[in-house]
C-alpha positions in Angstrom: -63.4 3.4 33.3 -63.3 3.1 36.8 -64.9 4.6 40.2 -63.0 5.3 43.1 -63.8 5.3 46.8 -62.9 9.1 48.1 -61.6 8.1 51.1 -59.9 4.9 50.8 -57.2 3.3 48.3 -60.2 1.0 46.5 -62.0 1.0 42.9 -64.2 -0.3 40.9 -66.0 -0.7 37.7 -67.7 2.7 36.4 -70.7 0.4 35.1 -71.0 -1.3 38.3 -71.3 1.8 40.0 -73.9 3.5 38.0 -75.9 0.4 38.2 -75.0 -0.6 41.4 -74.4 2.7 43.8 -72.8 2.2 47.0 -73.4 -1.5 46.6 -70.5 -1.8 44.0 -68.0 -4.0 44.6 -64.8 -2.2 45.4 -61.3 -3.0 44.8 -58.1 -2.7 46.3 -56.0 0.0 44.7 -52.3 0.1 45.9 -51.6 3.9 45.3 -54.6 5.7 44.3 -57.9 7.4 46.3 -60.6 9.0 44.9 -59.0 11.9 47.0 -56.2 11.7 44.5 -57.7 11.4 41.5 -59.8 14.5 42.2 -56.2 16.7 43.4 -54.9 15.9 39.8 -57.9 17.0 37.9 -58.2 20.1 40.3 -54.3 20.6 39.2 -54.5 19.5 35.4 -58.1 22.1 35.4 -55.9 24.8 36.9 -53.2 24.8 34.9 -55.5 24.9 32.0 -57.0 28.5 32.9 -54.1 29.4 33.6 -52.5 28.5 29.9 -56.2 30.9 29.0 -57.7 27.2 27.6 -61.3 28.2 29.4 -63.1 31.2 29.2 
């Protein structure tokens, strides 16, 4: 699993991060942001209550 920075195109290792924090070693990511990643679950969660999957 990974982590990724909110503001910049970077990852890295979920298991670094939890043990690590902000001192986690960070990535390079060509074409994906934390910013990103969180606007496709907010899209993917939307469209779910909106097909009645949550209460």
């Amino acid at each position: 699993m990974r982590a990724f920075r909110l503001e910049a195109r970077a990852y890295c290792r979920y298991a670094d991060w939890t043990a690590n924090g902000g001192h986690a070693r960070f990535y390079g990511h060509i074409d994906t942001s934390g910013n990103d990643v969180m606007m496709k679950a907010r899209a993917m969660i939307a469209r779910e209550i909106a097909d009645g999957l949550w209460d």
